[in-house]
C-alpha distance (Angstrom), angle and dihedral (degrees) to the residues before:
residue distance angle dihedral
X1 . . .
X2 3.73 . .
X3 4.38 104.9 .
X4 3.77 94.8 -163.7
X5 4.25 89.2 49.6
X6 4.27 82.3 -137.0
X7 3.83 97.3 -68.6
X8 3.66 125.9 86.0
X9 3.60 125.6 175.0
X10 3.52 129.3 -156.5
X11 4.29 119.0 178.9
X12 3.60 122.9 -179.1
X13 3.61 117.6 -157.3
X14 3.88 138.3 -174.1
X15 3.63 131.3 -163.2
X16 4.18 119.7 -163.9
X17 3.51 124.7 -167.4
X18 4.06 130.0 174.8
X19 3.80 120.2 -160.9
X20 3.57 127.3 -165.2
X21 3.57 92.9 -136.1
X22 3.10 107.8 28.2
X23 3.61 117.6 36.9
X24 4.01 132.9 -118.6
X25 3.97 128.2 -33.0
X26 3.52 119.2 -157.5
X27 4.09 111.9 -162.5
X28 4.23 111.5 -170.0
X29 3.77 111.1 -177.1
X30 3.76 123.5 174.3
X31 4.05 118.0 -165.8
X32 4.14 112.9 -167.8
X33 3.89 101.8 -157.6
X34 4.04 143.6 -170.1
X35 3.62 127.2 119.9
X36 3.72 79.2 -31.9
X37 3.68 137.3 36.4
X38 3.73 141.4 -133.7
X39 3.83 118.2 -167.8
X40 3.51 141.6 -179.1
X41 3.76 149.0 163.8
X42 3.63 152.1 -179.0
X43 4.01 121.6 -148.0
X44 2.92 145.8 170.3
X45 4.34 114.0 -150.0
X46 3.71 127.7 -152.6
X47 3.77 114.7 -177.0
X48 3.96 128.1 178.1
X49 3.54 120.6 -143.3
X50 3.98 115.0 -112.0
X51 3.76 129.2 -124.7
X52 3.83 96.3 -95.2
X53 3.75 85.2 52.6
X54 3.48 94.7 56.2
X55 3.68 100.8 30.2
X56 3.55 125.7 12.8
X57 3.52 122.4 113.8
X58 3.96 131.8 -165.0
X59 3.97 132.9 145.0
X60 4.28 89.9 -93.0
X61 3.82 87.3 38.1
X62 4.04 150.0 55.1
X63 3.84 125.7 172.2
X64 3.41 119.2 -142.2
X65 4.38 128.7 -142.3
X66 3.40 89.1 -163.2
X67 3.86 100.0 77.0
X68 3.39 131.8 116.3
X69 3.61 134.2 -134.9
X70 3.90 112.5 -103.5
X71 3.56 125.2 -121.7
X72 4.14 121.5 -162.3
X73 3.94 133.9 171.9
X74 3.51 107.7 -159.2
């Protein structure tokens, strides 16, 4: 019984992003694929706050300008 059923596939993949503000993101991913697929990554996330989160106001909530943007590696 042959697992890989003669094919494998293996795809690399890079993602590049530039941010103003925050400087450049570099995303590798590499996905090892047949009938069935192993997958994995490394990045590194950037993510701006949105106007409610800075601004909007209601009785259960307050924004707030002083946030910062939030950096993750994951």
């Amino acid at each position: 019984m042959n697992i890989f059923y003669k094919t494998i596939i293996i795809t690399p993949d890079i993602s590049w992003a530039k941010y103003s503000n925050a400087g450049y993101f570099f995303y590798p991913d590499l996905t090892i694929g047949g009938p069935h697929k192993i997958y994995g990554n490394r990045s590194k996330v950037y993510r701006v706050h949105t106007f409610a989160d800075l601004y909007y106001s209601s009785i259960t909530e307050q924004g707030n300008e002083n946030l910062q943007p939030e950096n993750a590696i994951s």
